[in-house]
FILO-108371 format. One record per residue: x, y, z of N, C-alpha, C in turn. Coordinates in steps of 0.1 Angstrom, whole numbers, plus 5000, padded with zeros to 4 digits. Layout:
N
XYZXYZXYZ
...
//
This chain:
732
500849885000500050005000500950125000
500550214995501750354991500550464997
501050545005500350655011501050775009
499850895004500950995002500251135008
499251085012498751205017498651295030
500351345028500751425038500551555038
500751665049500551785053501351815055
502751875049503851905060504152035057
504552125071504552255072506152255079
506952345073508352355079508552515093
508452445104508852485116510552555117
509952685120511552735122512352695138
511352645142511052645159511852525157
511152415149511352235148513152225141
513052305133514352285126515652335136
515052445142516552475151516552405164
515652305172515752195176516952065173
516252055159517551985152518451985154
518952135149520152185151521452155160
520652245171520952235186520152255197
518752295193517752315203517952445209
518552535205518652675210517752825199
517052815200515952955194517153055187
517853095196519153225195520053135178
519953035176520552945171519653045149
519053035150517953055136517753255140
518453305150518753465145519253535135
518853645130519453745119519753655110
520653585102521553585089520653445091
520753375098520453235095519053245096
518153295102516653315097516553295086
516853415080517053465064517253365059
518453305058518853195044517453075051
516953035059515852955059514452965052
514553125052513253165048513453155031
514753185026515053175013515153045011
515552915018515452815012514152705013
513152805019511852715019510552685005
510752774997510152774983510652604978
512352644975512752504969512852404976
513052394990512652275000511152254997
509852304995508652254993508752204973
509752224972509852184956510152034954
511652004964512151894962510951784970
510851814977509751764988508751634983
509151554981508051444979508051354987
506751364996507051255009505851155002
506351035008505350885004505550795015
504750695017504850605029504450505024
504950355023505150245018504650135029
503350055030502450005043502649865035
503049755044502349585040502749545051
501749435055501649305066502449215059
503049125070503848995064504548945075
504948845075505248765090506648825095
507348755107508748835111509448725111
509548595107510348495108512048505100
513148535112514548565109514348695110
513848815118514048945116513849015133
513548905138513248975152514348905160
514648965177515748935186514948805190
515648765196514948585201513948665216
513948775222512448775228511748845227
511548885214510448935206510048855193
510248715193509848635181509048545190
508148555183507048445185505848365172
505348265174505348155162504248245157
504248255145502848305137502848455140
504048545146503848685144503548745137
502748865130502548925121502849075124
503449165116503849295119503649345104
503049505109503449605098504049675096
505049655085505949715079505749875071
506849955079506050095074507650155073
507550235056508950295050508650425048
509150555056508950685050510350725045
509850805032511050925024510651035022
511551125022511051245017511251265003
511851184999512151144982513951164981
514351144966515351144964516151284963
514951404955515751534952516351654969
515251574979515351664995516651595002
516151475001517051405007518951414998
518851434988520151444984520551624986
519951704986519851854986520951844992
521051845007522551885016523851825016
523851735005525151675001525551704987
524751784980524751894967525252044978
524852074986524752154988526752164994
527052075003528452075008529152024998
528652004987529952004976529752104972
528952214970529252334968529952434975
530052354987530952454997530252515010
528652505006527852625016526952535026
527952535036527952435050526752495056
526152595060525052635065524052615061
523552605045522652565035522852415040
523852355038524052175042523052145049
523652195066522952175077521452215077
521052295071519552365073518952265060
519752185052518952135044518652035051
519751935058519451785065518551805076
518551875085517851885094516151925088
516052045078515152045071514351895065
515051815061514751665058514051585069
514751595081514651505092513451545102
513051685095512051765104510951715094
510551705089509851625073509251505081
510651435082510251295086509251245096
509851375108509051285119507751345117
507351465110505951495105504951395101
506151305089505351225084505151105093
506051065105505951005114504051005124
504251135125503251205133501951185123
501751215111500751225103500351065102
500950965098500650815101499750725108
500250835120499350765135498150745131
497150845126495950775125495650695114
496050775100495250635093495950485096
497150465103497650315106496550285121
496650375128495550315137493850285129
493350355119492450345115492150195108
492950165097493750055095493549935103
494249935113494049825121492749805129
491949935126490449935139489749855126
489449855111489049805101489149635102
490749605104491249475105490649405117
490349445129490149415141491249405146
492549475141493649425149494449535161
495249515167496249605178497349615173
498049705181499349675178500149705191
500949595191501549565210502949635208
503249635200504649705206505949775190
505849915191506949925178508449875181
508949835168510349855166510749925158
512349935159512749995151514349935156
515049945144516149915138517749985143
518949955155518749835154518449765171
517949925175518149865193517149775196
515949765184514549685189514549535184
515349545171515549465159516849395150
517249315143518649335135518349435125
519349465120519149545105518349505092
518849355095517949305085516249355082
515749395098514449395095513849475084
515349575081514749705072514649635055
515649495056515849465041514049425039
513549325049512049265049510949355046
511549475054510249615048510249615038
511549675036511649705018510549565008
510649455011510049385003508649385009
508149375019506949345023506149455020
506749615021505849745019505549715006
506349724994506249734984507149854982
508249914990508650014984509750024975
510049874976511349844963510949874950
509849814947508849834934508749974935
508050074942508150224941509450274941
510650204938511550314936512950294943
512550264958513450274966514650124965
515850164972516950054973517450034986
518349944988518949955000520649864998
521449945007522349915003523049765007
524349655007524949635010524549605027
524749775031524649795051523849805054
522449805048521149795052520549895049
521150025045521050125044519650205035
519150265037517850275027518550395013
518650425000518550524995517050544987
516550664989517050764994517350755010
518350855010518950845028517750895036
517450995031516451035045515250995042
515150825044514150765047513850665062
513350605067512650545082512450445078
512750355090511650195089511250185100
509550205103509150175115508249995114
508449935123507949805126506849785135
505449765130504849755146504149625144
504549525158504149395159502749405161
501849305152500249355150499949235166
498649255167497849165179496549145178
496149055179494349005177493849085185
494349135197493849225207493349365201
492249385196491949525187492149615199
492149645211491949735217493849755224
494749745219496049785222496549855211
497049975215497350115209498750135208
499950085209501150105213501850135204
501850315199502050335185503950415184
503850505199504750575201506150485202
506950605197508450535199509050615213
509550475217509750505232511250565231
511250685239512850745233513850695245
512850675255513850575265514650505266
514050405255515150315253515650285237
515650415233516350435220517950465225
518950405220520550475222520850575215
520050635211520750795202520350865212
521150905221520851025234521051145231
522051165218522151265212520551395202
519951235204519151305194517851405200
518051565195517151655194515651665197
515251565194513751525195513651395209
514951395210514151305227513651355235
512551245241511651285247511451165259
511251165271510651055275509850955275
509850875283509250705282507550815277
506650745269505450805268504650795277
503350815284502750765293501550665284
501150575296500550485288499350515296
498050485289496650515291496150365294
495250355303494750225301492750275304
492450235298490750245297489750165299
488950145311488150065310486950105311
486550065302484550115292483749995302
482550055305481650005312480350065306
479149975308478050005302477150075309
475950095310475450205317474650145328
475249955332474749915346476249905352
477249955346478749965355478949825354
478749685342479249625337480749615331
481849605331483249655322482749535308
483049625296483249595286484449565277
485149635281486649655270487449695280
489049655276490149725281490849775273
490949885276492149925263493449995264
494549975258495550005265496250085252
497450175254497850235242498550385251
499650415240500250525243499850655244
499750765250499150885250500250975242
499851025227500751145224501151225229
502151275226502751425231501951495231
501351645243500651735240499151665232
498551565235497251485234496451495249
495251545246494251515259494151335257
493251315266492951205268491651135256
490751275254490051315245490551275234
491251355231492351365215492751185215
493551165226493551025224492550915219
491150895229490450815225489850825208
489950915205489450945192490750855182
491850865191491850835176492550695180
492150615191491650465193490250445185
489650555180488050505177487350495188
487150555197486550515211485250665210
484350635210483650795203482750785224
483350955226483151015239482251125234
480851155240480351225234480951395239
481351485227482051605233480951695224
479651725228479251795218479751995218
480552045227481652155226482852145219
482852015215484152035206485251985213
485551955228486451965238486752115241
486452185243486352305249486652355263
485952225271485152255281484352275288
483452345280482952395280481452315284
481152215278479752125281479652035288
480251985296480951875307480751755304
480351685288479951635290480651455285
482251535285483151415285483551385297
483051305302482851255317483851125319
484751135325485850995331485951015341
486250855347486650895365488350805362
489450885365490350855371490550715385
491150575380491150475390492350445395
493450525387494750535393495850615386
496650675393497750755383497350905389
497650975381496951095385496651195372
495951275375495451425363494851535376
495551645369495551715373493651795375
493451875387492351935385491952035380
491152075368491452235361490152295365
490652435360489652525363487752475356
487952385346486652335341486552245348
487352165350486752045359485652145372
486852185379485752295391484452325385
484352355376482852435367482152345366
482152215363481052065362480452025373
482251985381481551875395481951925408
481451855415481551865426482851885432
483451865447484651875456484251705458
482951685460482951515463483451415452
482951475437482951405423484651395421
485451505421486851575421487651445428
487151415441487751345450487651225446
486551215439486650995434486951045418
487451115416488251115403487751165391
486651225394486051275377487051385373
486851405360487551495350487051475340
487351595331486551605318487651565311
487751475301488951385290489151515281
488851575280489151695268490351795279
490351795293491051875299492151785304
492251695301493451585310494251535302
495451615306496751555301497451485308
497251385308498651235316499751265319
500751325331501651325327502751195329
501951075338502550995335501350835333
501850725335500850605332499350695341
498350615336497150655344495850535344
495150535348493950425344492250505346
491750485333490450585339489550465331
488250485337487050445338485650515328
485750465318484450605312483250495304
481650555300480950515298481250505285
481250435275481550445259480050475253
479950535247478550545243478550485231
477450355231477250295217476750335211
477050315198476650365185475150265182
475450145188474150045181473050075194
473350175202472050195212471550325211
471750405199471650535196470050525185
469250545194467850555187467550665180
467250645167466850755155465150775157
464150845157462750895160462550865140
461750775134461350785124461750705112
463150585119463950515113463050365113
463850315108463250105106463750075117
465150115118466250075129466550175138
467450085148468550155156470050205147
470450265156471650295149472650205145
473450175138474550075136473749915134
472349955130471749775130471449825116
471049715104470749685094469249665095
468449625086467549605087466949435084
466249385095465949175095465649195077
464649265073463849215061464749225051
464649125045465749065033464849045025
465549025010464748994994465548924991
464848794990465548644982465948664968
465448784963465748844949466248924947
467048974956468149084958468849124947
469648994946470949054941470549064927
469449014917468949004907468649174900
468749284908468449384899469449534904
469549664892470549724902470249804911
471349814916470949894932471850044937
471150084942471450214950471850204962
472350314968472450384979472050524983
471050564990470450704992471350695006
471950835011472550875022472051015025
471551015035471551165039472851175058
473651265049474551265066473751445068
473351395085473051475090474751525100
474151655110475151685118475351615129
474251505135474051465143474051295142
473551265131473151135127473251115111
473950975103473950935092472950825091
471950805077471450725074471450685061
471350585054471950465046470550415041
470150395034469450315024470050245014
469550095013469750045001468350014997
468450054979467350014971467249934956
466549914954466749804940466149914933
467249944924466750064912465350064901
465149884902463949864892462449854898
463149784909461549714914461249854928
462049954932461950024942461649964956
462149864960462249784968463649874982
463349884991464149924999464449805012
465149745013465449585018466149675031
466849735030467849745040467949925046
468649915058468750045062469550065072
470750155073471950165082471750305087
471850305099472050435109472850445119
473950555120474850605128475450725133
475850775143475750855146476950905137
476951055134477851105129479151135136
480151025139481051075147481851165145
481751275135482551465138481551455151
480451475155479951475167481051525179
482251415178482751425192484151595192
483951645178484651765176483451885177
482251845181481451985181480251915176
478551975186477151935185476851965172
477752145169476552215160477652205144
477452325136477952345126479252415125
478752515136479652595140480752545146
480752505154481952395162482652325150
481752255140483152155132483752245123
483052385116483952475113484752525121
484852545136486152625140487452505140
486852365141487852235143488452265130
487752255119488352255106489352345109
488952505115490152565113491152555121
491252465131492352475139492952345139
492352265124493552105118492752065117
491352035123491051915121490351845113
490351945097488951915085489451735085
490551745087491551575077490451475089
491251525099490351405109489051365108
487451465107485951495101485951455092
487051445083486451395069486951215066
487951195077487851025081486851015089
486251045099485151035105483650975093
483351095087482251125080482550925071
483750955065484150845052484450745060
485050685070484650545077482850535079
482450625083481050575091480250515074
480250585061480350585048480350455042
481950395049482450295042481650185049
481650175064481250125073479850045071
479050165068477550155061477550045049
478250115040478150055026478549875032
479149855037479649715042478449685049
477649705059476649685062475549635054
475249725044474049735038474349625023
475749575021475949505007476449345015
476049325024477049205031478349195025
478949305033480349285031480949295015
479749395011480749404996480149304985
479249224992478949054980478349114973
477349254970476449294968476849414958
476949414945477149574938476149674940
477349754942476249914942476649954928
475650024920475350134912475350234911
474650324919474850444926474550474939
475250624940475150654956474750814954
473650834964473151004963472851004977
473551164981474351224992473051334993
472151335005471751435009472951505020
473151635021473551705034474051845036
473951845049473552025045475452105040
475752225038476452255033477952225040
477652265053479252215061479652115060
478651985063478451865059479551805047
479051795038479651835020480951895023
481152015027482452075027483151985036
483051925043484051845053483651695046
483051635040483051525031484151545022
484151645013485051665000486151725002
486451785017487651825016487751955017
486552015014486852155007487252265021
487752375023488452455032487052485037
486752525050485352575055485552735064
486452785062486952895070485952995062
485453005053484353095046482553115050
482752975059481352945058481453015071
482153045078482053095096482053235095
482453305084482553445085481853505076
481153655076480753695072481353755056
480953755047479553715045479253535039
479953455046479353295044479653275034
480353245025480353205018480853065015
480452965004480652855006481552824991
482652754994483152674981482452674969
481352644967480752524961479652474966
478552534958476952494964476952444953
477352354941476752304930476852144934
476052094924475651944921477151854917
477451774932478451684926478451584919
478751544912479151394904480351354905
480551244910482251144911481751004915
482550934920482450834918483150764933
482750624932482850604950484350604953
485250574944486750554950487350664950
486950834943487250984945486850954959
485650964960485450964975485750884988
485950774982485950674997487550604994
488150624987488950564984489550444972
490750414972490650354961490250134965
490450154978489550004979488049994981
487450184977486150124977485750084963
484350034960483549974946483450104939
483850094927483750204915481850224913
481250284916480550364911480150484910
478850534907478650734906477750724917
478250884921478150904937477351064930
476651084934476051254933475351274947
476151394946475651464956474251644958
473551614962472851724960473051864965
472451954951473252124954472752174962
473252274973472852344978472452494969
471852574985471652684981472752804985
473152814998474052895003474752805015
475252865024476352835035475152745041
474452785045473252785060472152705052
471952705036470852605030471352535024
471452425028472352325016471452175015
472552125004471452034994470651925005
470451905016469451825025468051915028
467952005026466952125026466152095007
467652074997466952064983466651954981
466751834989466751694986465351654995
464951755004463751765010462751825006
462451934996461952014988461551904975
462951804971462551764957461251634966
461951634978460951464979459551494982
458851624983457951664991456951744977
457951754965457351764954457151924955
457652024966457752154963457552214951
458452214943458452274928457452214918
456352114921455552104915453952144918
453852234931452552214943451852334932
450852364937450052474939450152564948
449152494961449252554972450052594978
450052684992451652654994451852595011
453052555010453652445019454652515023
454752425041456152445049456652335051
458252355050459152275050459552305066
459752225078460852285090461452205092
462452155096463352075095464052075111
463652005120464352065132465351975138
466251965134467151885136468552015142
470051945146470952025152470752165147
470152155133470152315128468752355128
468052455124467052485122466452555109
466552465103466252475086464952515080
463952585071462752625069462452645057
461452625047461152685036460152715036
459252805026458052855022457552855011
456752755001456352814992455652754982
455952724968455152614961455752594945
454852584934456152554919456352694915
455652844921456352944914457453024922
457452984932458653064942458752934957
460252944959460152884974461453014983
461253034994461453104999462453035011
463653065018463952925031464953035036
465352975047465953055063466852965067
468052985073468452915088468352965097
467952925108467852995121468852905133
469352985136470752955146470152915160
469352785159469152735168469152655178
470852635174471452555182471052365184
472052335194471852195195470752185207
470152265212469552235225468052095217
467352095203466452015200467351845201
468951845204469651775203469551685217
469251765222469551725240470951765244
471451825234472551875237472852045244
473552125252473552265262472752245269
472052105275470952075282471651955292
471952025308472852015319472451855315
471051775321471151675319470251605308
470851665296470951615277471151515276
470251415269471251325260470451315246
471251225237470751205223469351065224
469051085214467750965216468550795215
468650805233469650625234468450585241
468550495245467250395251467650435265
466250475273466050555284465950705287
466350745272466150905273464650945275
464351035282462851095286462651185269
461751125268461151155252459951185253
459151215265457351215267457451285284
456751395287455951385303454951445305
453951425310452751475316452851495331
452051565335452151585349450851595354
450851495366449351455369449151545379
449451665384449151705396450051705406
451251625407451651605416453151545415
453351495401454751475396454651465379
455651455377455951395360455851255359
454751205350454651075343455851075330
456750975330457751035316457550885312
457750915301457750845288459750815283
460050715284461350675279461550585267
462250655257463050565247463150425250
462350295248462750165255461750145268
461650265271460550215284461250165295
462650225292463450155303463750295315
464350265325464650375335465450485332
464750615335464950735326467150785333
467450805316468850825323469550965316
468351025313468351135305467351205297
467251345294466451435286466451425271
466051395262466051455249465151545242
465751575231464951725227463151715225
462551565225460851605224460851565239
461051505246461151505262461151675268
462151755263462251845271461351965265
461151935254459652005246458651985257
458151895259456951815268457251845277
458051835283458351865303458152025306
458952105294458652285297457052335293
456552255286455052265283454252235297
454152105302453352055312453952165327
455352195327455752295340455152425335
454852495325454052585322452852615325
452352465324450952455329450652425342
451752395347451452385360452052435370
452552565363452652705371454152655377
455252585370456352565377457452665374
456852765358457452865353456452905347
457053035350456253225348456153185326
455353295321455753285307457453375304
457953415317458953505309460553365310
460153265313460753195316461353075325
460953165336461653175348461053095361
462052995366461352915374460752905387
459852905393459452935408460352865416
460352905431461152855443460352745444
461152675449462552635453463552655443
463152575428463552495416464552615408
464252695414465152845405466452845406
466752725418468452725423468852595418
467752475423468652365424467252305414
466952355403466652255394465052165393
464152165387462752135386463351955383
462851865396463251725393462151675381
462651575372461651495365461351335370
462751275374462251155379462051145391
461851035401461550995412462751055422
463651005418464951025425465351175421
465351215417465451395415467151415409
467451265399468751285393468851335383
467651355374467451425362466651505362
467251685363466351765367466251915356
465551975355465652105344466052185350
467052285347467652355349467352515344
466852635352467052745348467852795333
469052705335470052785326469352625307
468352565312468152495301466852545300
465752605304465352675299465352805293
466552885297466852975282467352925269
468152795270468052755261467252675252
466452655258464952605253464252785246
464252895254464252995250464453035239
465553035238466653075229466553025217
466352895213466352815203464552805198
463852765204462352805199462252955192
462253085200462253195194462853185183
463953135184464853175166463953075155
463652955157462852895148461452975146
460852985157459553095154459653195145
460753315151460253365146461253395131
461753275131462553285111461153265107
460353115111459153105103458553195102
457853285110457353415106457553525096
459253495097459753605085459353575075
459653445073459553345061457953385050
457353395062455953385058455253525053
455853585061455753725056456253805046
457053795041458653765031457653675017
456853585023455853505012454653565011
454453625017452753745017451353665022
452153575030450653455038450853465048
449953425056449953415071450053245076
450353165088450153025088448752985085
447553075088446652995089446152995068
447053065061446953035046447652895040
448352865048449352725044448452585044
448752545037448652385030448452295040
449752285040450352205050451852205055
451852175071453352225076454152065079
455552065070455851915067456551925082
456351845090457951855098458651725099
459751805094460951695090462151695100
462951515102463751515106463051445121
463651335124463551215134463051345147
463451425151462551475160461251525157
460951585146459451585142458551485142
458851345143458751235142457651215153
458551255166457951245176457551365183
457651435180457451585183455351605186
455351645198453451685204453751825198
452651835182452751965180452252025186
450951985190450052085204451052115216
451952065218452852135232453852175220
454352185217455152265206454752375206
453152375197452852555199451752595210
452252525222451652545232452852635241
454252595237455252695241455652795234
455052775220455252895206456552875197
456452745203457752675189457252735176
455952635176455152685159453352725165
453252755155452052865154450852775157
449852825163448852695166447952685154
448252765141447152745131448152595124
449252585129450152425128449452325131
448452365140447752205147446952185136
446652045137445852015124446451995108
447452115106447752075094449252055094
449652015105451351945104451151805100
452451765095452151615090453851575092
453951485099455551445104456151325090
457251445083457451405071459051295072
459451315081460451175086461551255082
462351165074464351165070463651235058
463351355055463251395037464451415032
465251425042466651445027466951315021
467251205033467051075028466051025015
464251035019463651015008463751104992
464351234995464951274983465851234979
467051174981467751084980467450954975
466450904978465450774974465250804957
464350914961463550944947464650974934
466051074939466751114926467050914924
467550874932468050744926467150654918
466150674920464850654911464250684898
464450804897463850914890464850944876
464450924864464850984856464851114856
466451194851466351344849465951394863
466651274874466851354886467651494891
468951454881469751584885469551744875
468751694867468251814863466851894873
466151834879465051894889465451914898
466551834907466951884919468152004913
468552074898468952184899468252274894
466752294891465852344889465552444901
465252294913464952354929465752414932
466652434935468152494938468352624934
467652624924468252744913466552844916
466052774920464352834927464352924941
465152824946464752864960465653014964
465253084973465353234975465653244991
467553264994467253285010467053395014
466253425025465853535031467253545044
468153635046469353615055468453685068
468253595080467853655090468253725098
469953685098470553795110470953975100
470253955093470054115091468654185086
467254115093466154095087465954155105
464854315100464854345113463154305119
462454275112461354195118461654105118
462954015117463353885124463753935142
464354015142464554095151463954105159
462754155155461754225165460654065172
460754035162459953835164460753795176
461953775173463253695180463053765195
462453885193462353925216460753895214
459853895208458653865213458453685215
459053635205458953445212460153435221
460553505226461153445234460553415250
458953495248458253435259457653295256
457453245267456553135265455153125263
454353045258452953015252453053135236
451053115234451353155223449953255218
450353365217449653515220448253495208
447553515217446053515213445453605206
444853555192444153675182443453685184
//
């Protein structure tokens, strides 16, 4: 396997490390000539990395060989023109240029060293496999082992030699060795500088700290252990991610939302100013910390809830998340087939279909793990900008690949095509494309047009060759899961006119019918998520999804019907509705005594309770949906009680009490009666293009129709946005 998709940026910091590790070292004259030789150092520059499995028999020390070992063999270069640079350079005479070129090389390498880590960890999460322990050549290993890379990677065939003494040309190239293990959950990727003998070298560092993790289920069952090195300057957070261990961070790691929760069982981490902000002096003392704020400084052992992916309930799906669907067609593989995808911010879903007979056999759902870089939109654009589009866009493309293996058994199954609902950030962190536009005014996005490519552009080159389209957006904030909901709901062919709302992490809206559609975003945050909501969770089995209140407590309704272990967003719809009515909060918000300090309980035991600061954000986020619809409508020259019908789309609509909805002034009560819960429409537009002849000409029809109204400069958005921010819903 040949990998070439590096990042490398040249450090003046990293280079004079090299050197001598003194800053004063890269002053005045020698700045200068670095800054002049960085153009043609990004010239010669061609880094590649050379990957294959193969056994170690005759290559390892006698107590690191064992029968049936298997290890991956891994060869980096920066190529032949960089690597030879500074021995051109001292036969020309100019010893400064020399040294700033080799060190320049060697600063390259461990880049590419550093860039590796994940897709080799990804790699082996695919395989089911671990990796117990690196070597490297010759304190771990003989020299020989480097001749075995060379054949096993394949990078003899790409180019490379080796000499006589083992030697690699080109010179500034690596051989890292890591013994693989059935044990998928061992991480042991770092090179230990401990017991490397170059004491000389620049970049040493100490023994790594090692993490050890034990996942437990949500009856404090232990599930997994997992063991593996902690990076340099890595939270614990940072770590698990890129074990694959998905911790829900819907802040991004911030700190901000507390809601990466570990308890410390030995070692130590330090206590930060966030930790103080979450928990307790009692919580502190048996070890909680937020994994986004804890850095290891040496071994440690922590304890955390893993949240499954296969217990992550979708409101409107066949399935659960990460399950397939029982119903099968003995006639399957007889006709061709599709894939409809809509990736949400929150949640991906997967359809497979038989292109002839429109048969839909199967269905995959999972959470969108960018998730653990940020709830909302906003959040994976600021990650994008501070590194981490590369990481989001393996996220998004494993969960992808993942699916498609799901939904084809394992590949036995050809796909035909594949059509991509999702909103614009979405797309831009799928494709790659830079998102630093979409965050600032005035939004602008790459690329709102209709893609066509094919699955191995996108997924890689060991996915199945087929065409992949993706649907166009309209702008930053409206993008093609809004047009892919519009095409499935037959918008552009109506009469009358119709609303689209869409209430999912974002708050999405259209207005209109086949001569004009009219649509909004409204910055409504993740709170419909269960997310900024103290005790939030996503729809997992036992989340409070339903309450009534008989007088005297809350009746709740749970996901599963099992013991409530959390709020979700139509739960906490329904709970601020019934405390409304029964006078537990004022309409301006605001909650009566006692509960104004320590929280309105919902269950028995008073562990899951509403919080003041979660109903402004229940505030906060209704008003802005309100009153964008309003604009919307006004902006269209109707009132609600002129509409059609109001679609509401997206797994919370699903389940969504519109009468307590616009009983808090979410939506308008002329909604009752004529709402109709329209499910996954980006998905079903997705269905239909894959269906439909002269799909991609109508879904650019709609596209090229629709008209955004920009709210944050719409001043009867304005003036709406302080009148719903009361509760109930004002009487004509």
């Amino acid at each position: 396997m040949r990998y070439t998709d590096f990042h490398i940026s040249i450090s003046a910091e990293e280079v004079c490390r090299l050197l001598d590790g003194h800053k004063s070292t890269l002053g005045g004259e020698l700045a200068e000539e670095l800054e002049e030789m960085l153009p043609e150092a990004f010239e010669r520059l061609e880094p590649e990395a050379f990957l294959g499995v193969g056994d170690t028999e005759g290559v390892l020390y006698e107590e690191e060989a064992e029968e049936g070992q298997e290890a991956l063999y891994v060869i980096t270069t920066v190529g032949e023109a960089l690597s030879g640079w500074s021995g051109e350079l001292f036969r020309e005479g100019d010893c400064v240029k020399a040294m700033l070129a080799d060190a320049i090389a060697d600063h390259c390498l461990f880049q590419m060293d550093r860039q590796l880590r994940e897709p080799v960890l990804g790699l082996c999460r695919q395989q089911g496999l671990g990796i117990r322990r690196r070597l490297e050549a010759p304190q771990d290993a003989p020299m020989e082992i480097q001749k075995k890379a060379l054949q096993v990677s394949g990078a003899g065939e790409g180019g490379m030699e080796i000499t006589e003494g083992l030697m690699y040309r080109p010179v500034k190239s690596a051989c890292q060795v890591f013994l693989l293990t059935r044990d998928r959950d061992q991480f042991f990727w770092e090179h230990d500088c401990s017991g490397c003998p170059d004491t000389s070298c620049r970049m040493r560092k100490g023994r790594p700290p090692v993490l050890e993790v034990e996942t437990v289920d949500r009856d404090g069952l232990k599930r997994r252990r997992i063991r593996g090195h902690v990076q340099a300057g890595q939270s614990i957070l940072e770590t698990l991610r890129a074990w694959g261990i998905y911790l829900d961070a819907p802040c991004g790691g911030r700190g901000t939302c507390g809601k990466c929760r570990i308890r410390l069982v030995k070692g130590e981490l330090a206590v930060t100013e966030a930790d103080r902000s979450h928990f307790s002096e009692e919580e502190l003392e048996r070890g909680v910390r937020l994994a986004c704020r804890a850095h290891p400084a040496g071994d440690c052992v922590i304890r955390l809830k893993e949240a499954r992916e296969d217990a992550f309930y979708i409101p409107g799906s066949r399935e659960k998340a990460g399950e397939e669907s029982l119903e099968r067609k003995s006639a399957e593989k007889a006709g061709r087939k599709g894939v409809a995808v809509d990736i949400g911010t929150t949640t991906v879903a997967m359809e497979l279909a038989d292109l002839e007979t429109g048969e839909r056999p199967r269905i995959y759902t999972s959470l969108n793990t960018q998730r653990q870089y940020g709830a909302d939109v906003i959040s994976r654009i600021q990650a994008a900008d501070e590194g981490k589009a590369k990481e989001m866009q393996d996220c998004i493309r494993d969960v992808l690949r993942e699916g498609l293996a799901r939904l084809t058994d394992g590949g036995k199954e050809h796909i035909d095509r594949m059509v991509i609902g999702a909103n614009t950030t979405m797309v831009h962190l799928l494709m790659g494309y830079p998102c630093h536009s979409l965050g600032v005014y005035p939004f602008m996005p790459c690329s709102t047009e209709r893609i066509d490519t094919d699955g191995q552009a996108l997924l890689g080159e060991a996915a199945e060759d087929f065409d992949v389209s993706v649907f166009p957006g309209v702008s930053a904030y409206i993008g093609g899961d809004i047009t892919a909901g519009l095409y499935a709901l037959d918008f552009h062919r109506k009469e009358e006119v119709s609303v689209l709302v869409d209430l999912g992490t974002n708050g999405e809206m259209a207005v209109g019918n086949k001569d004009r559609i009219l649509a909004a975003s409204a910055a409504a945050g993740p709170a419909f998520e269960g997310d900024n909501i103290i005790c939030g969770t996503g729809s997992i089995p036992g989340a409070i999804c339903g309450a009534r209140w008989n007088g005297q407590q809350m009746e709740l309704q749970t996901i599963g019907g099992g013991a409530p272990v959390g709020i979700c967003g139509t739960g906490i719809i329904e709970a601020v509705y019934e405390m409304m009515e029964a006078g537990i909060l004022d309409e301006t918000g605001r909650l009566e005594e006692p509960w104004d300090e320590e929280g309105f309980p919902l269950d028995g035991e008073g562990k899951i309770r509403i919080f003041q600061k979660d109903i402004r954000e229940i505030q906060l986020a209704k008003a802005a949906v309100r009153a964008g619809l309003e604009t919307l409508l006004a902006a269209c020259g109707v009132e609600a009680r002129d509409v059609d019908t109001f679609y509401i789309a997206g797994g919370f609509g699903c389940q969504l009490d519109i009468e307590k909805a616009a009983g808090i002034g979410l939506l308008p009560q002329d909604c009752v009666g004529k709402a109709r819960p329209a499910g996954n429409t980006s998905l079903e537009g997705a269905l239909r293009y894959l269906r439909e002849a002269g799909g991609g000409a109508a879904v650019d029809e709609i596209a090229g129709k629709v008209r955004e109204i920009s709210l944050s400069t719409d001043r009867n958005f304005q003036q709406l946005y302080m009148e719903y921010m009361y509760f109930g819903e004002d009487e004509e």
